[in-house]
N, C-alpha and C positions, 0 to 999 in steps of 0.2 A: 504493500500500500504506500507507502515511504516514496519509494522510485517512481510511483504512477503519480504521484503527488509533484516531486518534482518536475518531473515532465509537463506540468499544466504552467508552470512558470513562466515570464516572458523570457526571449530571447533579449539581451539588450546588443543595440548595434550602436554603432559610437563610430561619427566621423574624426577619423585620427588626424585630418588636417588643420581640421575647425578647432580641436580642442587645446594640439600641438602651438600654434599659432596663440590663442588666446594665454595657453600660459608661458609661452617665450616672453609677449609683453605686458606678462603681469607678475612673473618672478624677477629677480635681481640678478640682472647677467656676471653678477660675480660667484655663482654659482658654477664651479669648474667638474669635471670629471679626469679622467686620468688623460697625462698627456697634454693637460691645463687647455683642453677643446672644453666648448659648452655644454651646459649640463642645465640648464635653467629649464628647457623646455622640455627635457626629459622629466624634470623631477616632478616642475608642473601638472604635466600629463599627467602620471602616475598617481599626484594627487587626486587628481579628476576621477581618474579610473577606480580607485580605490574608495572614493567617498560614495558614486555611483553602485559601484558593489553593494556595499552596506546598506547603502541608501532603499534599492529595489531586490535584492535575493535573487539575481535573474537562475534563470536554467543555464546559462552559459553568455559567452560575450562571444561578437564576431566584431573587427575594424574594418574600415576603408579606410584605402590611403588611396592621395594621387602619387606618380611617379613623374618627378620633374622633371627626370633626363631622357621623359620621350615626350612626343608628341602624340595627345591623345586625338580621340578621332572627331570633336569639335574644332578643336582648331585646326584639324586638315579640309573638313568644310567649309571653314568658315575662319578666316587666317586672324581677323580681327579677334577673335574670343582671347581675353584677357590678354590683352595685347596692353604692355605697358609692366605687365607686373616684374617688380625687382624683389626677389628677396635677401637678408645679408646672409651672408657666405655661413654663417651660426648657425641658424635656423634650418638652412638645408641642408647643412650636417649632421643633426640630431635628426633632423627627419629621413632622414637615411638610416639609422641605427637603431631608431624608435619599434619598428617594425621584431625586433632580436628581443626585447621585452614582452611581445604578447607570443613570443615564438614560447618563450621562457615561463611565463604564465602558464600557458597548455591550452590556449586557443589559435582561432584559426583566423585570416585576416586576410583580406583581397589588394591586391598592388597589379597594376602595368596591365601590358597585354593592350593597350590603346584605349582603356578606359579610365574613367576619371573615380575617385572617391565617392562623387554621388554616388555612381552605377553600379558599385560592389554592395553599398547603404543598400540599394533602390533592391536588388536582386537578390539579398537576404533575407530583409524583411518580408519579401513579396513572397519568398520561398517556404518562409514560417507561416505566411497568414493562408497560402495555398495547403500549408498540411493541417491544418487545425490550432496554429498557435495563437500566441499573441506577441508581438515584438516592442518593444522600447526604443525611438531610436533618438539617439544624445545625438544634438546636431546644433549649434548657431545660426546654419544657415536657411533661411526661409525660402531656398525652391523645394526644401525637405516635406514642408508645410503639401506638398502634392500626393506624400504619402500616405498621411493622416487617415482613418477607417475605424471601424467598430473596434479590429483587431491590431492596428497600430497605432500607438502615443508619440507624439513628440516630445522629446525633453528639449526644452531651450535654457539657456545661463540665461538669467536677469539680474537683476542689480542685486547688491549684498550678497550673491554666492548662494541665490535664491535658484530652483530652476520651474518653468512654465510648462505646467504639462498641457499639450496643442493637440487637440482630436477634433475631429468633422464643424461641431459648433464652433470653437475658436479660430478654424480657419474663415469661417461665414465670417463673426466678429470682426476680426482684424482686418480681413482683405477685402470682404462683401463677394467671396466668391467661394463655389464649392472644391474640397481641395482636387476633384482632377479638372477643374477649370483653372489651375493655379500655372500651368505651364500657358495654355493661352493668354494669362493674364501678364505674364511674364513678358510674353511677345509683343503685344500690346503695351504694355507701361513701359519696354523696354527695362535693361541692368544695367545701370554704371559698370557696377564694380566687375562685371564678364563683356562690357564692353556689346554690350545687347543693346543697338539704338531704340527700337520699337518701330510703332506708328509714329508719323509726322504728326504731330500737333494732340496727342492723346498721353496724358497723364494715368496716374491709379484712379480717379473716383471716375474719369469718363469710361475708363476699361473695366470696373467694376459695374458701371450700370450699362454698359454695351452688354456684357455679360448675365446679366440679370434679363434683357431678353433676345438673347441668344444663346443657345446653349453650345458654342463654340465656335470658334474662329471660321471652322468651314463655315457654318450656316451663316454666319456675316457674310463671307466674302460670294455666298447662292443668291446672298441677300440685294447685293451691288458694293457692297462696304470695302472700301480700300483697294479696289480694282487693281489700282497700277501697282501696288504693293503687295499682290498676293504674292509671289513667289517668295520674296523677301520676308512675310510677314511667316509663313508654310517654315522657311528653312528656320527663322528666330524660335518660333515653336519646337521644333523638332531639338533645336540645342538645347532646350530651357526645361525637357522632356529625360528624366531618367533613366535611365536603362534596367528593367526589371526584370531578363532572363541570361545574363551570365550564368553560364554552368560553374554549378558550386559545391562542393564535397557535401554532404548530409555533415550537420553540425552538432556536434553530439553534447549532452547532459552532462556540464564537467561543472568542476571546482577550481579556483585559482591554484596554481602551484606557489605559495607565497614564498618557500622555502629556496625555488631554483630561483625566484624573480632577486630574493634577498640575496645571490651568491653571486649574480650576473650583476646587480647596483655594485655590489662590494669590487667585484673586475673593475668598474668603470670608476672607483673610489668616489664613489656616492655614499658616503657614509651614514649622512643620516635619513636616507631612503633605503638603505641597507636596513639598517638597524629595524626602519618601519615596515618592513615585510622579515623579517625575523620576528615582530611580535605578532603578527597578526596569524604567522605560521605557528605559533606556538599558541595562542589563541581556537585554534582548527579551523 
C-alpha cells in the first residue's frame, strides 16, 4: 500500500535554467568551488531544489536544461529568437556542471538534441498527465503558464521566496486567456525577452480580448484578421509552442541520493552545501 501510495505523488519538473539563472543573481558571487571557478549558482540551485523537495514530497524530480553550445531548433527557424542574449563566462560554466548534481541525486534530466529546456518541461509533464499522474512544474517563466491543466501546477518564485501555484483559473486571471490559448497569445503580444515581435500594433489586453472571441489565431486569420501577417504570425506561434513529445525514459519513483549529492558538493569544495546534504542524508 506504501508504494501505491507513492506512486499517486506528483512528478515535480523544475526548469534548471530558470532556477540556475535566478540564483547566480541572487547568491554572492564570492561563493567559489574548487579551482576558485563559481559556485554561486550551483549552491543557489541546490537550495531551490532542496527547499522544493520538502516543500511538495514529489514521486520523483525530472530537469530541463537548455544547451548553449548548440543551436536549438527555434533559432534555426527563426535566426532572431533570442538574439542579443550574452551571458558571463560564470554562469555558463556552472550551467554546464549543474546537470552532474541531479546525475548525482538519482534522477533523470533532459539536455540538447536541438531542443530547448521548455520542450524537455513541456514532454515530461505531458508524459505524467498522459499516464495518470499529476506533475509540479517549478518554472519562472510564463510560456510555462500553457501547461497548466487539472493535472499540472505551476510553481512560480514570487516575492519573499514565496512561490505561486498557477492552474487553469490563474492563467484566465492573469492573462485573460485559456492556458492553450497562451502560445497564440504569445504570438500576438509578441516576447521581448525571445525577441518574438508579434502583431503590429497589438499589445496583451487587445490579444486577450481578440482571444476571448476567437478561439485561436487560425480562426482570426479565417476571420480576415492580420492577413499580411499570417505567415509571420503561424511561425511566432509555433516558436512560443512547446514541444510535448520528446521520447523520454519512463521516470521512475525514487528518493534523492542526498548522500552521493553531499560527496560530489565536497569534490567541488562546497563545503557548506556538502555538509547540507550530509544532514538531510542522515535525516533519510
Amino acid at each position: 500500500m506504501a508504494t501505491a501510495k507513492a506512486e499517486r505523488r506528483p512528478l515535480l519538473v523544475i526548469d534548471g535554467d530558470s532556477f540556475a539563472h535566478r540564483a547566480y543573481h541572487g547568491v554572492p558571487k564570492t561563493v567559489r568551488r574548487a579551482g576558485g571557478k563559481g559556485g554561486n549558482a550551483i549552491v543557489g540551485f541546490a537550495n531551490y531544489l532542496t527547499r522544493l523537495w520538502e516543500a511538495e514530497r514529489p514521486r520523483a524530480m525530472f530537469v530541463g536544461w537548455d544547451k548553449l553550445s548548440e543551436q536549438n531548433w527555434r533559432a534555426r527557424i527563426f535566426p532572431d529568437y533570442q538574439g542579443g542574449r550574452d551571458f558571463e563566462p560564470e554562469i555558463v560554466d556552472q550551467l554546464e556542471v549543474l546537470p552532474q548534481l541531479i546525475d548525482a541525486l538519482g534522477f533523470l534530466y533532459g539536455k540538447g538534441r536541438g531542443y530547448e529546456a521548455d520542450d524537455f518541461i513541456a514532454s515530461a509533464a505531458t508524459a505524467e498527465e498522459r499516464a495518470g499522474g499529476t506533475a509540479l512544474v517549478a518554472s519562472g517563466d510564463r510560456d510555462g503558464f500553457q501547461l497548466a491543466s487539472e493535472a499540472v501546477t505551476i510553481l512560480q518564485p514570487a516575492k519573499a521566496g514565496e512561490i505561486a501555484r498557477i492552474g487553469p483559473a490563474e492563467v484566465v486571471e492573469r492573462y485573460g486567456v485559456r492556458p492553450q490559448q497562451v502560445p497564440d497569445f504569445i504570438a500576438l503580444r509578441g516576447d521581448p525577452s525571445d525577441k518574438i515581435p508579434g502583431a503590429k500594433g497589438i499589445g496583451a489586453v487587445t490579444a486577450a480580448s481578440l482571444l476571448r472571441r476567437y478561439s485561436d489565431l487560425e480562426a482570426m486569420l479565417a476571420g480576415g484578421k492580420f492577413g499580411t501577417q499570417a505567415d509571420e504570425l503561424r511561425l511566432f506561434k509555433r516558436i512560443a509552442t512547446m514541444v510535448r513529445d520528446i521520447p523520454l525514459p519512463p521516470i521512475p519513483t525514487a528518493a534523492p541520493d542526498w548522500g552521493a549529492a553531499a560527496e560530489l558538493a565536497g569534490r567541488w569544495e562546497l563545503r557548506t552545501l556538502s555538509a547540507r546534504f550530509e544532514g538531510l542524508a542522515k535525516a533519510g
